[in-house]
C-alpha positions in Angstrom: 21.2 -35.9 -17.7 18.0 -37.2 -19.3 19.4 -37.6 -22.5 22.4 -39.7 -20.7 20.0 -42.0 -18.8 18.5 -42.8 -21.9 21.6 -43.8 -23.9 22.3 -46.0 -21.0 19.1 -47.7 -21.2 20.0 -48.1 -24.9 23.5 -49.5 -24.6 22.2 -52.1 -21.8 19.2 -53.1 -23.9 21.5 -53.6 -27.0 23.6 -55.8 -25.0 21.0 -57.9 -23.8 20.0 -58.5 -27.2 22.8 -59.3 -28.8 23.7 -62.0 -25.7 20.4 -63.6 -26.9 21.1 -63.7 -30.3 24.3 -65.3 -29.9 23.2 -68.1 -27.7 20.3 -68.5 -29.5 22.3 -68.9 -32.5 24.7 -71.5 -30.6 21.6 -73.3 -29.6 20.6 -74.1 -32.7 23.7 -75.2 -34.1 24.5 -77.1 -31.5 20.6 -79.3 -31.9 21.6 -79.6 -35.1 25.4 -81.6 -34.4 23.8 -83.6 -31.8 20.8 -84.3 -34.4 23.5 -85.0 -36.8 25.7 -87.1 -34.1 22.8 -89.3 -32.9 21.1 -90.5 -35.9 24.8 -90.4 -38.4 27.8 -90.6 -35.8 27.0 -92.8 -33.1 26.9 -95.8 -34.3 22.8 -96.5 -33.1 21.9 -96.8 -36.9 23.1 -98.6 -39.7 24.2 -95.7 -41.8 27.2 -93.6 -41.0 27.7 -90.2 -42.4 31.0 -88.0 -41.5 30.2 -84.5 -41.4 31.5 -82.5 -44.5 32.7 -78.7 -44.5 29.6 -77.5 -46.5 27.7 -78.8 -44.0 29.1 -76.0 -41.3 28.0 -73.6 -43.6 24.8 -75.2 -44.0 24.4 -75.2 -39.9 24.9 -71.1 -40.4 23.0 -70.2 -42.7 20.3 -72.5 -40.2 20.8 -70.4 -37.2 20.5 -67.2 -39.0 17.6 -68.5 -40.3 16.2 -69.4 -36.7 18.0 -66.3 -34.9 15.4 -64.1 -38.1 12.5 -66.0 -37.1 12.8 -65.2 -33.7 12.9 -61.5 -34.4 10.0 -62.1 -36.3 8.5 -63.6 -33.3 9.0 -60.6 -30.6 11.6 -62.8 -28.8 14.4 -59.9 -28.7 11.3 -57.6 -27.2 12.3 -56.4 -23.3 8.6 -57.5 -22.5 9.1 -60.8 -24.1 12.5 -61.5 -23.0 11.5 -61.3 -19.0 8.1 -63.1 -19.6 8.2 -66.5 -18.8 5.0 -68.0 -20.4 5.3 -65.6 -23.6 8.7 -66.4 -24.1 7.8 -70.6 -24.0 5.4 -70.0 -26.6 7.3 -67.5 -29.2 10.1 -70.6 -29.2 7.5 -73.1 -29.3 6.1 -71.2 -32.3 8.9 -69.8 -33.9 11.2 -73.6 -33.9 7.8 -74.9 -35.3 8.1 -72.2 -38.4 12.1 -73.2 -39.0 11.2 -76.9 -39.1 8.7 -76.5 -41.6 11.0 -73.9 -43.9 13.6 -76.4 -43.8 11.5 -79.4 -44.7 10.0 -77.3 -47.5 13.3 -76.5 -48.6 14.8 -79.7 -48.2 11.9 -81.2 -50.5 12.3 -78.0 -52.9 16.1 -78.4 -53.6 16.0 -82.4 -52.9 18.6 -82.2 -50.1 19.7 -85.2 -48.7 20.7 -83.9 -45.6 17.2 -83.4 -44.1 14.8 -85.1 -47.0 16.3 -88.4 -46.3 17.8 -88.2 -42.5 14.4 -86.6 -41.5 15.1 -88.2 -37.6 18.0 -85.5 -37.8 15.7 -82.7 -38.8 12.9 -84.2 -35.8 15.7 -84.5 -33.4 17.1 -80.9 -33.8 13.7 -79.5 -33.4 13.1 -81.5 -29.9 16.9 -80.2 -28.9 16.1 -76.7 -30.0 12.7 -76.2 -28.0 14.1 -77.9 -24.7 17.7 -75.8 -25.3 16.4 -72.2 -26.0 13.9 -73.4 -23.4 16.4 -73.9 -20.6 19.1 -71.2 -21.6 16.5 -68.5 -21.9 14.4 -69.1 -19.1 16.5 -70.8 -16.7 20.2 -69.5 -16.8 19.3 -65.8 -19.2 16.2 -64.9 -17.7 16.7 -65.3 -14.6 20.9 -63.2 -14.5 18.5 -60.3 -16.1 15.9 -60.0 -13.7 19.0 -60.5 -11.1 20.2 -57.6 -12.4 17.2 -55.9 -13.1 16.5 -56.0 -9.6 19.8 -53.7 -8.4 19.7 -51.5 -11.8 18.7 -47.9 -10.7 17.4 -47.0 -14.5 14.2 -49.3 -14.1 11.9 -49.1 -16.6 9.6 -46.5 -15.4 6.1 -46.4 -16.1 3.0 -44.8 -15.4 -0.4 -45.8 -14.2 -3.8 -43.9 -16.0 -6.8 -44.4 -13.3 -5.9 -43.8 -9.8 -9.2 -45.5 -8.8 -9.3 -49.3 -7.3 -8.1 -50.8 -10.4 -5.2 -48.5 -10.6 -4.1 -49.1 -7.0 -4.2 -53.0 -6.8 -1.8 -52.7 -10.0 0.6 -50.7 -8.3 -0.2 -53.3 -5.3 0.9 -55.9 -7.7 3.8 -54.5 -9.1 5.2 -54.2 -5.4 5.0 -57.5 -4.3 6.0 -59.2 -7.5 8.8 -60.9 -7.2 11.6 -59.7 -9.9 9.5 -57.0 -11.1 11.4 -54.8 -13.8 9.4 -51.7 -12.9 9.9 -48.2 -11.4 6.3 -46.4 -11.0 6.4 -42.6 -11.4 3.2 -42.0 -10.9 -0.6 -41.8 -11.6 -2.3 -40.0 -14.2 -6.4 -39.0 -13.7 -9.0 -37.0 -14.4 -10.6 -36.6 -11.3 -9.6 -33.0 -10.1 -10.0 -33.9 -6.5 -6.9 -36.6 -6.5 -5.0 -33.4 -8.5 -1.7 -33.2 -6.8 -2.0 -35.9 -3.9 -0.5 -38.8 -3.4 -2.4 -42.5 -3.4 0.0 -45.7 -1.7 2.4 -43.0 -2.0 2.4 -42.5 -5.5 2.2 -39.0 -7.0 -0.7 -38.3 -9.4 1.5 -35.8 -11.3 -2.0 -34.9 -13.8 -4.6 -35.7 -15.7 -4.9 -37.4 -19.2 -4.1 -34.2 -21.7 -0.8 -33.7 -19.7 0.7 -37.4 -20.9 2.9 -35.8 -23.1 4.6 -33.3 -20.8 5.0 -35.4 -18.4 6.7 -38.7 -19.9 8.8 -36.0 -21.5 10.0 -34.4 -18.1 9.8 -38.1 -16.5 11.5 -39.8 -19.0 8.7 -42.8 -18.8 8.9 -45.9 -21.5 5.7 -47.2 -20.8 1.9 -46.5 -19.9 -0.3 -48.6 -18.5 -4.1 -47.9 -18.7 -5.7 -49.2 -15.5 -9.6 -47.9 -16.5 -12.2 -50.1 -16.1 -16.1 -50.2 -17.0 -16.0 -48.0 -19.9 -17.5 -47.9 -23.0 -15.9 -48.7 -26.2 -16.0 -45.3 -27.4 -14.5 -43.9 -24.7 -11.8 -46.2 -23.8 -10.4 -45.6 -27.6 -10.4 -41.7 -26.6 -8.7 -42.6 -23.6 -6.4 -44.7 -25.6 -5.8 -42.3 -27.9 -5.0 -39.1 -25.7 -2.3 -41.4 -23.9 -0.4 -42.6 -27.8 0.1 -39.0 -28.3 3.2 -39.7 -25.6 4.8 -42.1 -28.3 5.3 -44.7 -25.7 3.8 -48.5 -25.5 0.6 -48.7 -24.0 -0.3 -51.3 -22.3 -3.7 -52.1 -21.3 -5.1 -53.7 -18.0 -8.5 -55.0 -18.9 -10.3 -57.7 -20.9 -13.1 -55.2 -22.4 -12.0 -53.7 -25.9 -10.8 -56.9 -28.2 -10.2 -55.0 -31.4 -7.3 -54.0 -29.7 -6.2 -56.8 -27.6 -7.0 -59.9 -30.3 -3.7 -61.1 -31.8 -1.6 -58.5 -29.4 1.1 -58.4 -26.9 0.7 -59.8 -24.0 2.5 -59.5 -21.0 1.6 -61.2 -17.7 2.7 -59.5 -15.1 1.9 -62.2 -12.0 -0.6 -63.6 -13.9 -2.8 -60.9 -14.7 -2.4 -60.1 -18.3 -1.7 -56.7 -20.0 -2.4 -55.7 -24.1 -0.1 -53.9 -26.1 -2.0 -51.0 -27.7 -1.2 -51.6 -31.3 0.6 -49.3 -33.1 0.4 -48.3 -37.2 1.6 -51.3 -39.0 1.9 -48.9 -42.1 5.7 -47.9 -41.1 8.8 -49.2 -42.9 8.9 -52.1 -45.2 5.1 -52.6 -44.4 4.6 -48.6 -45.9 7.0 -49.1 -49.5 4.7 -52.3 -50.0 1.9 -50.3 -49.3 3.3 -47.8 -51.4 4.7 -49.8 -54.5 1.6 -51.7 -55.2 -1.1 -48.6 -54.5 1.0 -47.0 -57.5 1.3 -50.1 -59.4 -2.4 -50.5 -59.5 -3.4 -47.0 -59.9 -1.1 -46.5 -62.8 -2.2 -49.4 -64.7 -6.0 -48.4 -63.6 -5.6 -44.7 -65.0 -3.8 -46.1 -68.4 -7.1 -48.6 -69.2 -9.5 -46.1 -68.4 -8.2 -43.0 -69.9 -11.2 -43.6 -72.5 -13.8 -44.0 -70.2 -12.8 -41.0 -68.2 -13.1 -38.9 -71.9 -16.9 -40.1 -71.6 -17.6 -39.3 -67.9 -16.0 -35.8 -68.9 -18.1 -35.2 -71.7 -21.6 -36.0 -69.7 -20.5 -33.8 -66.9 -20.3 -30.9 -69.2 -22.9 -31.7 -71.2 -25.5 -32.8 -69.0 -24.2 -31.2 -65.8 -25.0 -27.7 -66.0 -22.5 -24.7 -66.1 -19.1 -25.2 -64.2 -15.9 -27.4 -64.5 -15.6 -31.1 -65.0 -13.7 -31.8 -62.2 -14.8 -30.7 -58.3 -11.7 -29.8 -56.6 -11.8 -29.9 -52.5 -9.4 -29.0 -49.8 -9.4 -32.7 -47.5 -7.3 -33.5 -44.2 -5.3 -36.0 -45.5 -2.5 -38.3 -43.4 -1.9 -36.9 -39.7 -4.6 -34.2 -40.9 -2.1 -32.4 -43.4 -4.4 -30.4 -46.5 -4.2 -31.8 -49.1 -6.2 -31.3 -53.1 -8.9 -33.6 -53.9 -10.5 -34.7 -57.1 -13.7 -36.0 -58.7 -15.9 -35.3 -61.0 -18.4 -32.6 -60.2 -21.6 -34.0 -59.5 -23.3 -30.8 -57.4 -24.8 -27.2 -59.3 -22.2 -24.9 -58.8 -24.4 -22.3 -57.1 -25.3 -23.5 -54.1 -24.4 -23.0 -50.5 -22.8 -25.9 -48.7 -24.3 -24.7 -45.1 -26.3 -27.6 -45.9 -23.9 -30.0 -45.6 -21.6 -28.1 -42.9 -25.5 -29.0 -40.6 -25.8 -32.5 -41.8 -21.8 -32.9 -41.1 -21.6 -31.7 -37.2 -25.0 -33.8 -37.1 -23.4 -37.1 -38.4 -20.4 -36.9 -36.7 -21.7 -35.8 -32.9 -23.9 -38.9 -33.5 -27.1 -37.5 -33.4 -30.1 -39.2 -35.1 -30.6 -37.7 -39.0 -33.8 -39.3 -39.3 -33.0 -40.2 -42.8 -34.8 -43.3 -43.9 -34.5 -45.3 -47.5 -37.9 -45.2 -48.7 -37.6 -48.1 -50.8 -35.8 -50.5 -47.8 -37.4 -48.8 -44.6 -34.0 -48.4 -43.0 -32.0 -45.8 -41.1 -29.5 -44.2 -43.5 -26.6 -41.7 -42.2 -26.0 -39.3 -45.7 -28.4 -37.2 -47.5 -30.5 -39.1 -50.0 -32.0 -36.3 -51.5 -28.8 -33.5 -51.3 -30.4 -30.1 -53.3 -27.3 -29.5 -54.5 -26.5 -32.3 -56.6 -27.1 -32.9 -60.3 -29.1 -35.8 -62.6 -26.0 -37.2 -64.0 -24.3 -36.1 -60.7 -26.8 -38.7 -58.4 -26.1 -41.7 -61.7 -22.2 -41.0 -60.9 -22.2 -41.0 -56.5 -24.6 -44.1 -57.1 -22.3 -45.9 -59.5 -19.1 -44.2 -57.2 -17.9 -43.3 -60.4 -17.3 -39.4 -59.5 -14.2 -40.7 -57.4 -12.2 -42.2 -60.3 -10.2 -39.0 -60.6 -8.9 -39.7 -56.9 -6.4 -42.1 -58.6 -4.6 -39.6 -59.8 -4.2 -38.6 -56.0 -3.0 -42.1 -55.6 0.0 -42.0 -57.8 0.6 -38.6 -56.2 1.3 -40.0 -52.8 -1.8 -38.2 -51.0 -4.1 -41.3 -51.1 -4.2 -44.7 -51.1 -6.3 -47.4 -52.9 -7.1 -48.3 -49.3 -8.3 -46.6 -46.2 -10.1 -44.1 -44.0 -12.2 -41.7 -46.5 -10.3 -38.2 -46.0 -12.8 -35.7 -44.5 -13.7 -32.4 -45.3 -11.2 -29.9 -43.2 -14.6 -28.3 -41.1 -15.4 -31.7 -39.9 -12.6 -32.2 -37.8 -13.8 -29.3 -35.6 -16.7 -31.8 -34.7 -13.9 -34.8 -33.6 -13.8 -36.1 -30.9 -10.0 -37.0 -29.6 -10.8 -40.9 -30.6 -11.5 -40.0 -33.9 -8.7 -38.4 -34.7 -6.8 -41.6 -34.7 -8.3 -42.5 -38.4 -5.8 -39.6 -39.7 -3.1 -41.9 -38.7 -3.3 -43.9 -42.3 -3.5 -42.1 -46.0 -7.0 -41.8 -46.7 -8.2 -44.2 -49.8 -10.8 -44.2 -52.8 -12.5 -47.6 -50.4 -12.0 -49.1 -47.1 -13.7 -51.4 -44.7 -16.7 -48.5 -44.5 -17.2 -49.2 -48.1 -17.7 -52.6 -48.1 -19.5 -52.6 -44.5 -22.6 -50.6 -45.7 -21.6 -47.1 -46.2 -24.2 -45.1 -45.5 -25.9 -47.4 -43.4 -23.0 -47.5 -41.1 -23.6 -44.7 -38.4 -20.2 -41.7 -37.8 -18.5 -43.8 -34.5 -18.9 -47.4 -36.1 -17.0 -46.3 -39.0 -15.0 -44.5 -37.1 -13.9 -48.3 -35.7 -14.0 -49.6 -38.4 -11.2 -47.6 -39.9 -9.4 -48.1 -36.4 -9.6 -51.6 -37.2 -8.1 -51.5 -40.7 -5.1 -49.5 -39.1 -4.2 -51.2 -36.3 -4.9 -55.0 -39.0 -3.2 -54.0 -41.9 -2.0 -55.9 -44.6 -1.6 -56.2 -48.0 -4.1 -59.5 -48.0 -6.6 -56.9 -46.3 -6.1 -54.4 -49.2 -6.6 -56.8 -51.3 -9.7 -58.1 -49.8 -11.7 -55.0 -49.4 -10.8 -54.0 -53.3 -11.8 -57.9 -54.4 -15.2 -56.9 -51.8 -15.5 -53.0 -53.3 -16.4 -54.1 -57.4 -20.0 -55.9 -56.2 -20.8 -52.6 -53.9 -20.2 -50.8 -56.8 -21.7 -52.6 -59.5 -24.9 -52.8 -56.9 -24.8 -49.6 -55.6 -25.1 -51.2 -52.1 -25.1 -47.8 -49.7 -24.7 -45.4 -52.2 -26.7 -41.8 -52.2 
């Protein structure tokens, strides 16, 4: 029955879709001929131009065009499509994008059709943004809230934080004319509001049973209604309610690394964040992919000498033991994985050492490690026993983690990211920081370039958070351009 419901859902949302493509596709053309008409056809200016047939097919190829930029845009999105005010500005944006692609290409290809009739080209974009304007908004918009309104599959949600917050959401939802939702219940971790109802919605659980329950429930959204916390615990929060694979949606102004540049959706004015998700999916992750391999290739060919050098002082200068120190790391999603450098550490030692100073760093207690020579706080062993003379040269010239390209081109790093942690320090995690094993670990990242081991466990912890959820390939780029002068200074390094 569940599974029917669902394709339902589906073949409806399709629908509604691919209504909006087509008219938004008609839309545009049709600016365009009465662009065309006004300033060629009617007989208001001196020039006359009959259309031609090639200039249907330019008019397609157009509205294809517009009808991509769109998508691009978020304007096929359920919570775009039924929002007023974010659906005004994603046509306002997106017509502004197609205006300027079509002047650039006009001027690129020296088209006559829009480089010298440019009142046709200033027309069309006035025509488009009052069209779309009044087609979505006053005729679409308002049949599919109609219908909305007497569908029985709702989209059905549910509300973490049964407190005040919690309730005057549900409040709101109630008396919102045309709302699209169906609330299933409350989610808290209060045990006294266990199992009771609150405006006469169910609490069904608390926070760890998100998954179960939009499972049995058949939920397609969350909405986090928790106010007054700190940043470190609203991104646990956060995190324990992604595990359901379902939009989140935020109701609160507190935590903008997550809400800056996000969805919103206004819900009678108040206004709600999508919770980004991993940009590093798709097209986004062969990018990702293609030039991490690209780079380390070329990287591993140039140096191929260099690393016969560093290979030759580690055995000759680094005491008994292999060249290369081989490590067991929790790689993407926290999957095992082999991990190379050169050994810098005597190879009899214990590493109870470092298991102390690990559950130290990352329950965020204070080290008291100082730099001597900077009188500063520090958060990694200075002075580590176990590591050698030509060791301490190679960590403070990050040099010992040139071998980690080869765990590049293997697919189990990438140039950037989160730095992969040692398999017993995940028993320290908290649920927040798990969420830093959602991207490939890399050889740098935004810790790196931030001040390493100045930079205490949680605000690295957010700032790979930050890389995840603002990836790109400018980004990358960015922090490897930002990496070469922490290296060549040692900025950080112990």
């Amino acid at each position: 029955m569940k599974q029917i419901l669902a394709d339902l859902r589906s073949r409806r949302a399709r629908k509604r879709v691919l209504l909006l493509v087509v008219t938004d596709f008609l839309c545009v053309i049709t600016s365009f001929l009465a662009a065309y008409w006004i300033r060629l056809l009617s007989g208001l200016f001196i020039s006359r131009v009959p259309l031609q047939p090639f200039h249907f097919l330019i008019l397609t190829l157009l509205g294809l065009l517009w009808v991509s930029i769109f998508s691009a845009h978020g304007l096929y999105k359920r919570e775009t499509y039924l929002s007023g005010f974010d659906q005004m500005v994603g046509i306002f944006n997106s017509v502004n994008l197609g205006a300027l692609i079509v002047l650039a290409a006009a001027f690129v290809f020296k088209f006559e059709y829009f480089l010298e009739r440019r009142l046709v080209l200033l027309l069309a974009w006035s025509f488009s943004i009052i069209l779309l304007s009044v087609v979505r908004l006053g005729i679409i918009r308002a049949i599919f809230l109609k219908r909305i309104q007497r569908d029985p599959f709702r989209c059905r949600i549910l509300v973490v934080g049964a407190g005040e917050t919690g309730q005057q959401f549900v409040q709101l939802i109630r008396h919102t004319k045309n709302h699209v939702f169906e609330i299933v219940g409350f989610l808290d971790d209060d045990p006294e509001k266990q199992n009771s109802r609150i405006d006469d919605v169910p609490v069904l659980g608390n926070v760890d049973d998100v998954v179960r329950i939009v499972e049995k429930g058949s939920i397609e959204r969350i909405f986090v209604a928790v106010p007054r916390l700190h940043q470190e615990e609203l991104i646990d929060l956060i995190s324990r309610c992604m595990k359901a694979q379902v939009p989140v949606k935020m109701i609160s102004d507190q935590f903008q690394m997550f809400a800056s540049d996000a969805s919103i959706e206004r819900i009678d004015g108040v206004p709600t964040f999508q919770v980004r998700e991993n940009r590093m999916r798709g097209l986004s992750y062969v990018a990702k992919r293609t030039f991490d391999t690209t780079i380390a290739a070329i990287f591993l060919v140039i140096l191929a000498p260099f690393f016969g050098l560093l290979a030759l002082l580690v055995k000759v200068l680094g005491g008994p033991g292999p060249v290369f120190f081989r490590q067991v790391r929790a790689g993407q999603g926290g999957k095992p994985f082999p991990f190379y450098k050169f050994r810098t550490m005597r190879t009899d030692m214990d590493d109870q050492v470092h298991r102390d100073y690990a559950k130290d760093f990352v329950s965020g207690k204070d080290l008291n490690l100082i730099d001597e020579e900077k009188d500063t706080p520090i958060y990694k062993m200075a002075a580590d026993p176990r590591v050698t003379a030509i060791g301490a040269f190679l960590r403070k010239t990050s040099l010992d983690e040139l071998p980690q390209l080869w765990n590049v081109i293997r697919g189990e790093m990438s140039l950037v990211g989160p730095r992969p942690p040692i398999l017993y320090e995940l028993q320290y995690y908290r649920e927040w920081h798990r969420r830093r094993l959602d991207a490939k670990p890399g050889l740098t990242g935004l810790w790196q370039v931030s001040g390493r081991s100045s930079v205490p466990f949680n605000e690295m912890v957010l700032l790979d958070l930050y890389y995840i959820d603002h990836w790109s390939l400018k980004l990358d780029i960015e922090i490897l351009v930002r990496t070469v002068p922490v290296i060549l200074f040692s900025k950080g390094a112990y």
